[in-house]
N, C-alpha and C positions, 0 to 999 in steps of 0.2 A: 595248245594253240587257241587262238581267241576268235570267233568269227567274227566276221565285219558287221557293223550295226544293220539290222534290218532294215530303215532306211534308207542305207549309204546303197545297199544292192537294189534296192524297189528305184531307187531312182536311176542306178545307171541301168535296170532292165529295162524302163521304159523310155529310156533315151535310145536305146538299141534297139526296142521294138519300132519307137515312133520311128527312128531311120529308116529299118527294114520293111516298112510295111505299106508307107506313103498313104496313099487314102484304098488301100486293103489287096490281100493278095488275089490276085484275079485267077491265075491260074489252076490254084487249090480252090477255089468255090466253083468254078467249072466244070473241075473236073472230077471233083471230089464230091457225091453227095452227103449231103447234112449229118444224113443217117447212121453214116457209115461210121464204124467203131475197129478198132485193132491195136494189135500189137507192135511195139516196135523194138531194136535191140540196140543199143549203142558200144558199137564193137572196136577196138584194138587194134591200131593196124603196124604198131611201133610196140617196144619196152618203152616205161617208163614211169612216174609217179603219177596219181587221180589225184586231182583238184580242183573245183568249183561244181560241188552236187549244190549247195544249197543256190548257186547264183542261179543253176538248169532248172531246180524247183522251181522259181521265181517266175523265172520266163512262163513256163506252163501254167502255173497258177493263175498268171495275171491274164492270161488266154484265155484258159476256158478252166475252173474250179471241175471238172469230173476227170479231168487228166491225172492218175497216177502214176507216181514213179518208185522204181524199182531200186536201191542198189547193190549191187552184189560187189563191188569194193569201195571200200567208204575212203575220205579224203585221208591223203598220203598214204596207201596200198601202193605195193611195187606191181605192176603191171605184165603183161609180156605179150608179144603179137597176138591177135586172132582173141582175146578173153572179150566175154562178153560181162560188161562194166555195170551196166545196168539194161532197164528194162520198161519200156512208159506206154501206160495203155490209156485209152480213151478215144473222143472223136477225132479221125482222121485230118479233118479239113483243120482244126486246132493244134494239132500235133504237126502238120506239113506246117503251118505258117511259124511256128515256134522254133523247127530245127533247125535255121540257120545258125540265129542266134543264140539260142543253145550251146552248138558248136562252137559257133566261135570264141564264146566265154569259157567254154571247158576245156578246147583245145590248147585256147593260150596259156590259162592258169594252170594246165596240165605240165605245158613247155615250161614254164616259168617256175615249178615244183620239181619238176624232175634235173632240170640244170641244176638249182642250187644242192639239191640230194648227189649229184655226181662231183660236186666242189667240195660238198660235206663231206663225202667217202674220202677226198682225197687226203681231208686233215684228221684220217683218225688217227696218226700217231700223234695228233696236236690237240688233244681235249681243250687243250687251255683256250684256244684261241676262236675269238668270236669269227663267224664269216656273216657277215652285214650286206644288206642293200643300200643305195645310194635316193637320192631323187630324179634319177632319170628313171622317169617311169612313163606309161600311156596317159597326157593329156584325160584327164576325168578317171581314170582307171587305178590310183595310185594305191586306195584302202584295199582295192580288191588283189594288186600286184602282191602290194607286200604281203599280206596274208596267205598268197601262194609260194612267198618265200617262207615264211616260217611254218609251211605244211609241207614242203623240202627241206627242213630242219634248220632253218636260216636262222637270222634275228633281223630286228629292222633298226637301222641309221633312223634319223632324223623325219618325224612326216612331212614336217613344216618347216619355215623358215622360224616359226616362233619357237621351236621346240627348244632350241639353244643356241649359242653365240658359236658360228663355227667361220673364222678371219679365213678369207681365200686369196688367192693370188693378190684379184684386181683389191681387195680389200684392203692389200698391205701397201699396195704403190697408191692408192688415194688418200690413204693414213698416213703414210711415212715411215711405214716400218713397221715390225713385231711391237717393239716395245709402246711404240704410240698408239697404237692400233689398241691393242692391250688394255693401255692405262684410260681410254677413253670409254672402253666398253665399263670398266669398272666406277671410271668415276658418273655415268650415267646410266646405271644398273642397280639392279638388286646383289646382293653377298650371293643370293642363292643362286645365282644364272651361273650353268655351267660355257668355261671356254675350250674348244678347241681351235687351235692354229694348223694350216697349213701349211708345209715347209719344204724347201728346196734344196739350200743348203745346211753344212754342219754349221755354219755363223747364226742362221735361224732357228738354228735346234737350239743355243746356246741362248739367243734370246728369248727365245721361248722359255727354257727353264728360269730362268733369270724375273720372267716374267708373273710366273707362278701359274702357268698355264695348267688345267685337268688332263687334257689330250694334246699329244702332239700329233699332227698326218704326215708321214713322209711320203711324198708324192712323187712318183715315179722315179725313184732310187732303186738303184740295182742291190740287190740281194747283201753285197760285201757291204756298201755304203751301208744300210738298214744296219746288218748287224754292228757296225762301229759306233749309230748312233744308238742303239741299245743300250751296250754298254755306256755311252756318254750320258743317257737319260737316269739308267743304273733305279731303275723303281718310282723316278719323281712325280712320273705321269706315265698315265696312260699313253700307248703307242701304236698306233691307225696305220699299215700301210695300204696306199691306195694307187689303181692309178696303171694300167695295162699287167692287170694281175688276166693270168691263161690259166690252162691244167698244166702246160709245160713248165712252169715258174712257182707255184702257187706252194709247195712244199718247201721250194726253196727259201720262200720269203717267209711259211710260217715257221720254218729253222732259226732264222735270225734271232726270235726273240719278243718278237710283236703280239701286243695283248688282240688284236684286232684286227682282218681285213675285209675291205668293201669292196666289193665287185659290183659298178654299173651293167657289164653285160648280165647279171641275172632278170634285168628285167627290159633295159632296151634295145637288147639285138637277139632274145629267144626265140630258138625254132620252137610253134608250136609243137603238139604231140597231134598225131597221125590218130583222130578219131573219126567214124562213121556211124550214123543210123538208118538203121535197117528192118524195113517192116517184115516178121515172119508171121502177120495172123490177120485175116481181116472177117471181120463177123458183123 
């Protein structure tokens, strides 16, 4: 796995701290003196996969530089209630102003790594098949989503709109179609730009091949449908089902045949993971 650029995390930490912090936390400087130095433990309160030590690093770093941290399960470790994950010592009044955000970065990218590790388990009889994230991801968060997808053993879809040419619904009714949609991208393109289409019917799969499409998406086709356009695609292109993929269906559709599927809930409807920090030492 690839960590997210140094940057991309310094800037959404300090977007998160400047939220959290307004013109500074009044409660920690009152009641906390300067002096004080301790221990803290960030504990477990679910199973599930660690993800985001290095965004927690960040947060405390940019706090206060004598804050160190601990970790005793490093990113994508399987988890289980009550473990204690890590461990950050330093100034208190630093360490209180830091642990929300903290939290919140570690908990979600926690949720967000452990779902896709539970969609992952479900295709082990399917090596073949990618399980992908989409672009519904958190407003400013997406570098750091996806990277908690492929620390859940994920792979990532597209970051950007520039990444590649992917025709959507509204795409095809303002184009006129697969085939125009198609021949327009190409004749105002590079050779090199990869196409995917997204497809509804078997008449759009047909155009689509026709068209010399790389990826075909069949988008919210039920399982029998997928497999008949499998065999109708028979290797031409790559094959994306997408589109109210569950854990109830998700084996059924990687049966059909399909080189790939994307699941938007791995990033925009994750229940965080159930973490806590917990001071055991003050000196």
């Amino acid at each position: 796995m690839f960590l997210p650029p140094e940057h991309i995390i310094e800037k959404n930490v300090r977007l998160a701290l400047e939220e959290d912090l307004g013109t500074g936390d009044i409660t920690s400087v009152l009641t906390v003196p300067d002096h004080l130095k301790g221990t803290a433990r960030f504990i477990t309160k679910e199973a599930g996969v660690i993800c985001g030590w290095p965004v927690v690093k960040k947060v405390f770093q940019l706090l206060n530089p004598e804050i160190e941290l601990t970790v005793h399960y490093p990113e994508g470790a399987t988890v289980k209630e009550g473990d204690t994950v890590a461990e950050i010592s330093g100034p208190l009044q630093s360490i209180f102003t830091g642990e929300r955000v903290a939290l919140n970065f570690l908990q979600r990218l926690s949720g967000i790594a452990t779902c896709t590790r539970s969609f992952r388990e479900m295709l082990a009889d399917f090596p073949h098949v990618r399980l992908v994230d989409t672009r519904k991801t958190t407003p400013g968060l997406r570098v750091l989503e996806k990277y908690a997808v492929r620390v859940g053993g994920g792979q990532n879809h597209r970051f950007t709109l520039s990444g590649f040419v992917l025709i959507k619904d509204n795409h095809l009714v303002a184009a006129g179609g697969v085939r125009q949609a198609v021949v327009a991208v190409r004749k105002n393109s590079s050779h090199t730009l990869m196409i995917e289409v997204e497809v509804e019917t078997e008449e759009q799969v047909r155009e689509a091949l026709a068209a010399g499409v790389d990826i075909i998406m069949l988008d919210n086709m039920a399982p029998e449908k997928m497999a008949a356009m499998v065999k109708l695609v028979n290797g031409r292109a790559l094959i994306e089902a997408s589109g109210n993929v569950t854990a109830a269906n998700i084996k059924a559709i990687a049966a059909t045949g399909v080189d790939i599927i994307s699941i938007g809930g791995l990033t925009h409807s994750v229940k965080a993971l159930d973490i806590s920090l917990e001071v055991n030492q003050i000196y």
